[in-house]
Structures are given as structure tokens and as C-alpha cells.
N, C-alpha and C positions, 0 to 999 in steps of 0.2 A: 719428847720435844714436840710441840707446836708444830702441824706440818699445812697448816691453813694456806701458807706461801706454795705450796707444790701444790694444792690442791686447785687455787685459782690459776694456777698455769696450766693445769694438765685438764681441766675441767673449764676455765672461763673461754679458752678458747676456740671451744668446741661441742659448747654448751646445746649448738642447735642439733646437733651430728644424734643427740641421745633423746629430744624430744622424737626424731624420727624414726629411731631402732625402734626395731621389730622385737629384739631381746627384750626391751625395757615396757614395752606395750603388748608384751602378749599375751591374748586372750587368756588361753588356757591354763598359763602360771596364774593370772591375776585370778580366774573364773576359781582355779585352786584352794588362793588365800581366803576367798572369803568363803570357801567352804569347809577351812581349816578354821579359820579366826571365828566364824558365826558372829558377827556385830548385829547387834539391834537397832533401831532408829533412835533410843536417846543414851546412845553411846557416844562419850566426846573422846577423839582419837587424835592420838601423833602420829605422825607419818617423819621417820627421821634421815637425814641427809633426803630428801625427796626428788631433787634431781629434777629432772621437768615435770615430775609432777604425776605420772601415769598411777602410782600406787594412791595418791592424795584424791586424784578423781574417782579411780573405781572404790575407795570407803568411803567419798562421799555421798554416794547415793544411794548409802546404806546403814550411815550414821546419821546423828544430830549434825556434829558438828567434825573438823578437820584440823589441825594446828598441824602445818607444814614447813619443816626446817630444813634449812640447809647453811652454808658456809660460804657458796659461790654465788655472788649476785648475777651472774650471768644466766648461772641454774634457775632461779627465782624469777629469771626474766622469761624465761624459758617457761616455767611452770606455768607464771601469769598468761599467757598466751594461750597454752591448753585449756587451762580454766575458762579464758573466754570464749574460747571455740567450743566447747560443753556446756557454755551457759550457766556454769556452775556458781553458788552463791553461798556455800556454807563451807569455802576453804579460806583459813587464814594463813598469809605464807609471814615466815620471819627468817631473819639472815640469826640465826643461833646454831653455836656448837653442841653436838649432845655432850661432849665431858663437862659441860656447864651449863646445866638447863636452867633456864630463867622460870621457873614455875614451883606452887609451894607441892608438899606434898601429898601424895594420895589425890589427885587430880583426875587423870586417864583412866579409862575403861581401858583401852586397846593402844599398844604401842607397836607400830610396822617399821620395817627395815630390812629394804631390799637392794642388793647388790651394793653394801657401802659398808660393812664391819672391815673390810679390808684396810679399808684407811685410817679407820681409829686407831691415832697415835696412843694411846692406852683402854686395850678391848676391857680392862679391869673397872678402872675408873666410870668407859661409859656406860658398862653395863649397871654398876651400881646406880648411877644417877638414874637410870632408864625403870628402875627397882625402887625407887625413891619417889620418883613422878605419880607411878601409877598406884591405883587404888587396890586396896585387899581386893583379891581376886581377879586383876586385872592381868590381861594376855599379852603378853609379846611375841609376834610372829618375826621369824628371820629365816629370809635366805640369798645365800650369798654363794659366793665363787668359792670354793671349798678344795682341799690335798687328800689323798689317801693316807690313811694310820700308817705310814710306813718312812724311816727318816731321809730314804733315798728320795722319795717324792714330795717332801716337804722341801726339802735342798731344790730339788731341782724346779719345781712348778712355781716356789717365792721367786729364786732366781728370774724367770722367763719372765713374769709379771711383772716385777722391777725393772727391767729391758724396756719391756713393751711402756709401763705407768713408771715413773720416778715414786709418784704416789702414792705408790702403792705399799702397804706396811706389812702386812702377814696374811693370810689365808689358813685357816685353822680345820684340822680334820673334823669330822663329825663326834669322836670321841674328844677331841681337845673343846670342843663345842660346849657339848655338856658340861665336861666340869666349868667352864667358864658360868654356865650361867647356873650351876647348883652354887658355887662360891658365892656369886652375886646375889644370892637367898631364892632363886626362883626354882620349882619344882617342874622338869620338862615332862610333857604331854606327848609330843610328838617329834620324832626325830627320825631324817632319814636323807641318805645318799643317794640323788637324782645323776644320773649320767646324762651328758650333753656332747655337744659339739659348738667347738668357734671356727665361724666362717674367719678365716685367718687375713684376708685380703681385708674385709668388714673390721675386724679386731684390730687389726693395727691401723688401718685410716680413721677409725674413731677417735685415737689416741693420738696421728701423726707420727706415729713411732719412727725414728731413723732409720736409714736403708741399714748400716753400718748394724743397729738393734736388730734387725729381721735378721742379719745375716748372723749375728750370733746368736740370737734364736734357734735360728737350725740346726747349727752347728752343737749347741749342745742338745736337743734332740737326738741327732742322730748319733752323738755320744752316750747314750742312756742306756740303762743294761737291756738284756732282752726282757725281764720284768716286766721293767716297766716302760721299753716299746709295746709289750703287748697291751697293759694297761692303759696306756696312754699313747693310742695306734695315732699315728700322722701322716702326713704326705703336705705336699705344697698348695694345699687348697685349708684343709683342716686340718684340725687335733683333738682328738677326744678330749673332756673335761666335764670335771664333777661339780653339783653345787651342793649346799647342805639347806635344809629346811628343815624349821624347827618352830616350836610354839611352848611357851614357856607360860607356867601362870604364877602370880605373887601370892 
């Protein structure tokens, strides 16, 4: 089902909160991407669900060109802003879903997508589209908010994420990753389990999350086996958490 309605709620109103995270603009993930993706200057690239825009600026000063999508016009409002503030002139933003790309195919050199397969009401579908877009030998980088291979911590960290985001759809191990995008015809390059941390007080005022959500949030934390408290060590400031990065080629 269509989750476009929970995404402009959970997302349009709070659209500026993510132009100025530090998560979503940080150097050293982005400095990463493009030395994972290697783009060239007459590379034309997607940047999908874009968000305000921080992945859409750092490949555009390293591509031709940029086609920047998302679904919240609030996000796009958001993105147009950094844009202008970078003086940026070879991003194109448009209000499109990836399970329905408006584009013919074999098109893209490079398709990006970072922190947003979570939401994709079918990770199937958009993967194929995204496999469709792009050209023979064309890249797709992703990384996102990711679960450990284990069915205790899949339960439990979708669980928390749906507290925290209504929006929020699944979060896929690094191994559910892969096959996702060997199905979708693409052959992975690179794959790997980054460990993090979320500033929790940061995490949930991004979101707005209900006190009533926080407090159940903890509460199954601190029902988690020892496993995976140790795996996913917390306290009331933070919580340990993984993301998966990956690059796939057509």
C-alpha cells in the first residue's frame, strides 16, 4: 500500500529539522560515497527520495548532471534552498515516487539512495524500477539504517523505528540486502555493516516522536535479551545502531 500519506506527515513537517542534520550532511559518509561510486563529469545521476538534498549536491560537483526525487514537497522545498545556498545549477528536483519512475530506459549512469529504502512500501518493486532506469553498467549506491542477521533484532529494532517513524516500513539486514538486489538483476560490488550511534534526544525530535513512543521505546530496550543489549548497548542518551552500504552494478 501507498504510504505517500505518512510520509508527508512524518516528513513535510519537519522537513527543515533534516536540511540541518549533521547525519544527513556528513562529510565523511558523503566524502565515502563518492569514493565508492567514482562518478565522472558526464555522468547523468539520480539521487532518490533526496530529502533536502545533501547527497543531490555532493554528486553534483562531480557529475554532468543530477535528477533529484522525492515525494514530500516540503523535502524539495528544503533541497531548493541548499541548492541555492551552493549556487548549484545542474540539479533537477521533481516530486516522483521511485516504485514509478517517470523516465525511459537505460537512462542513468549512477543511481544514489541514502537513508530512505526504509520507507519503500515495496523494496521489490522499487528496486526493479531503479534496474530499469539505469544504463548497462550503471551503479547504485545505498545506504541506509540497517538490523543485524538475527530474527530477535529484526522484531525488535522495526518495532522501535515504527514508535519512533509511523513511516517507517522495514529495515533489512545486510544479507536480506543482497539478495534483494541480486533478485532485482544487479550484481553487488560492495557490501558492508557500518556501526553507529543515534543521539536519541536528536532522533526523536527529528521525528516529533510521542513522549508515550519514547517511553515505550525504552521499555522494550530494556526488555531485550542480553544478546542483544550487548549488540545494541544503550542508555538514555544513546543506542548503538547499524547501517548497511552497498553498491550494486547493472
Amino acid at each position: 500500500m501507498d504510504n505517500k500519506e505518512d510520509l508527508t506527515k512524518s516528513f513535510g513537517e519537519n522537513a527543515h529539522s533534516y536540511k540541518i542534520s549533521n547525519v544527513f550532511s556528513d562529510k565523511e559518509d558523503l566524502d565515502r560515497m563518492i569514493n565508492i561510486v567514482g562518478p565522472s563529469e558526464s555522468d547523468i545521476a539520480l539521487d532518490i527520495a533526496t530529502g533536502a538534498g545533501h547527497t543531490a549536491v555532493k554528486l553534483s560537483k562531480r557529475v554532468k548532471e543530477v535528477v533529484a526525487i522525492d515525494v514530500v514537497e516540503n523535502m524539495l522545498n528544503q533541497a531548493k534552498l541548499l541548492i541555492k545556498e551552493n549556487k548549484i545549477e545542474n540539479i533537477n528536483l521533481m516530486n516522483m515516487d521511485v516504485h514509478s519512475l517517470g523516465f525511459k530506459d537505460d537512462y542513468f549512469d549512477i543511481a544514489t539512495c541514502r537513508f530512505a529504502p526504509h520507507h519503500f512500501y515495496n523494496i521489490e518493486v522499487a528496486i526493479k524500477e531503479v534496474y530499469r532506469v539505469l544504463k548497462k553498467g550503471g551503479k547504485l549506491y545505498i545506504l541506509d539504517c540497517s538490523v543485524l542477521n538475527l530474527e530477535e533484532a529484526k522484531a525488535t529494532i522495526n518495532n522501535i523505528e515504527k514508535l519512533r517513524d509511523p513511516s517507517h516500513v522495514n529495515s533489512y539486514s545486510l544479507e536480506e540486502w543482497q539478495d534483494i538486489l541480486k533478485n532485482g538483476g544487479f550484481k553487488v560490488l560492495y557490501a558492508k555493516n557500518l556501526k553507529r550511534q543515534y543521539i536519541l534526544p536528536d532522533w526523536f525530535d527529528r521525528m516529533n516522536t510521542p513522549a508515550k513512543n519514547r517511553d515505550k521505546i525504552f521499555n522494550i530496550l530494556r526488555g531485550m535479551s542480553e544478546n542483544l543489549k550487548r549488540l545494541y548497548s544503550f542508555d538514555e542518551r544513546y543506542i548503538t545502531t547499524y547501517y548497511v552500504e552497498l553498491l550494486a552494478v547493472k
